[in-house]
Each structure stands twice: as structure tokens, then as C-alpha cells.
C-alpha positions in Angstrom: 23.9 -37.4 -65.4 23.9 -41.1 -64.5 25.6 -43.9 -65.7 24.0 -46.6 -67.5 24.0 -49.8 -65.5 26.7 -52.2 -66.7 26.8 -56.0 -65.5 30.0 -57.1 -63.7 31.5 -60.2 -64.0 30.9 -61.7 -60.5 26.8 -60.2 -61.2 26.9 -62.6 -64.4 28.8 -65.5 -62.6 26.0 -65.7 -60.0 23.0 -64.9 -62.8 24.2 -68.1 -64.5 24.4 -70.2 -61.4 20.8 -69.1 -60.5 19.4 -69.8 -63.4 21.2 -73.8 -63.4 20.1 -74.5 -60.1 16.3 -72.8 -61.0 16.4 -74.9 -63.7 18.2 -78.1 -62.5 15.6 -77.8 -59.5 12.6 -77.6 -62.1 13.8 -80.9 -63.9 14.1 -83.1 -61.6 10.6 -81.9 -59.9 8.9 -82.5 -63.4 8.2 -85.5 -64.8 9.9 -87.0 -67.8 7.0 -86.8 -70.3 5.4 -83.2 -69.9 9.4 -81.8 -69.6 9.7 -78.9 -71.9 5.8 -78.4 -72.3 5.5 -74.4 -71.6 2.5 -72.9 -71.0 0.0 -75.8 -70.6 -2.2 -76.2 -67.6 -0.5 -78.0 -65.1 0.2 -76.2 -61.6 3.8 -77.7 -61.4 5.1 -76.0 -65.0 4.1 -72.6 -63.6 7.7 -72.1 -61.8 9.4 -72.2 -65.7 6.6 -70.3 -67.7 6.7 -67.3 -65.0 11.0 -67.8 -65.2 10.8 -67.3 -68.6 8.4 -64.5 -68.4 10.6 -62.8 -66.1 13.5 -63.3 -68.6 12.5 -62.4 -71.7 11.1 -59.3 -70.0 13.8 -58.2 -68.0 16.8 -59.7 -70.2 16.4 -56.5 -72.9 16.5 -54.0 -69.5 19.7 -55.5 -68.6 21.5 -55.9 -71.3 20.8 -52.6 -73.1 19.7 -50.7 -70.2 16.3 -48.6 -69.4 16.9 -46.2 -72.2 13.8 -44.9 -72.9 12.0 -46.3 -70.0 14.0 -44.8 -67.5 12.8 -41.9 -65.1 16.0 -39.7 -66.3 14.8 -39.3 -69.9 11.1 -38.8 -68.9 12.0 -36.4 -66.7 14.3 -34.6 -69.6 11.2 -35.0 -72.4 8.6 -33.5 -69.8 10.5 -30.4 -68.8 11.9 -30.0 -72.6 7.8 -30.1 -73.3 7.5 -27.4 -70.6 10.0 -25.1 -72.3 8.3 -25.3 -75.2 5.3 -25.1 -74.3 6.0 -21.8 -72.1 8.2 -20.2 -74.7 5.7 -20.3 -77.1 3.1 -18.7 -75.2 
């Protein structure tokens, strides 16, 4: 069996420093008046809208792990299918 993947504390130290500098970078490249605007046209607020993409995709991975995504437990519901499927025949 595997372990589930667990954050460290230096892993969440530099998370949160990546994220300030992506989005200290991103403010001061944007100006004033469209700051905050997700998702509208302009090819300068594409760099926050993909960040936060990434983030809300990949933030419920981390935290709670693969679970019923991972490869382990498709593996295990595939070869319990098999078993079945054979004993029954």
C-alpha cells in the first residue's frame, strides 16, 4: 500500500511564498482600474485567471489527496471487477 501524500511544513512555506510573489508580480504589471477583473478579455489578466484555474483544480488533490482518482484504487476496482466477473462464470 502507499501512503497518502501529506504536505510538509517547509512544502507549505514555499507554496505561500510562490503564490505572493505570483501575485505581487501580477499587481504591479496590471493597471489600477481593471485590478481584480477575472475572466474578461484582456491578454495581460490571463496569468491570474489560469493561477486560479490551476488552484481551485489542484487545491482539493492536495489537501485531501487523489482518493478516488488515483491509479491505486483503479487498479484495486478493476481487478475486484475481474474477480467477479470470473467467479461468476
Amino acid at each position: 500500500m502507499t501512503e497518502d501524500f501529506k504536505l510538509r511544513p517547509d512544502q507549505v512555506g514555499d507554496l505561500a511564498l510562490m503564490i505572493k510573489n505570483q501575485v505581487t508580480s501580477v499587481a504591479l504589471l496590471q493597471p489600477s482600474e481593471t485590478f481584480g477583473a477575472l475572466f474578461d478579455a484582456s491578454p495581460i489578466d490571463m496569468v491570474p485567471d489560469q493561477f486560479l484555474l490551476w488552484v481551485v483544480l489542484l487545491a482539493p488533490l492536495t489537501l485531501f489527496g487523489a482518493g478516488p482518482l488515483s491509479i491505486d484504487t483503479t487498479s484495486h476496482k478493476i481487478s475486484a471487477w475481474r474477480r467477479r466477473r470470473q467467479s461468476t462464470l
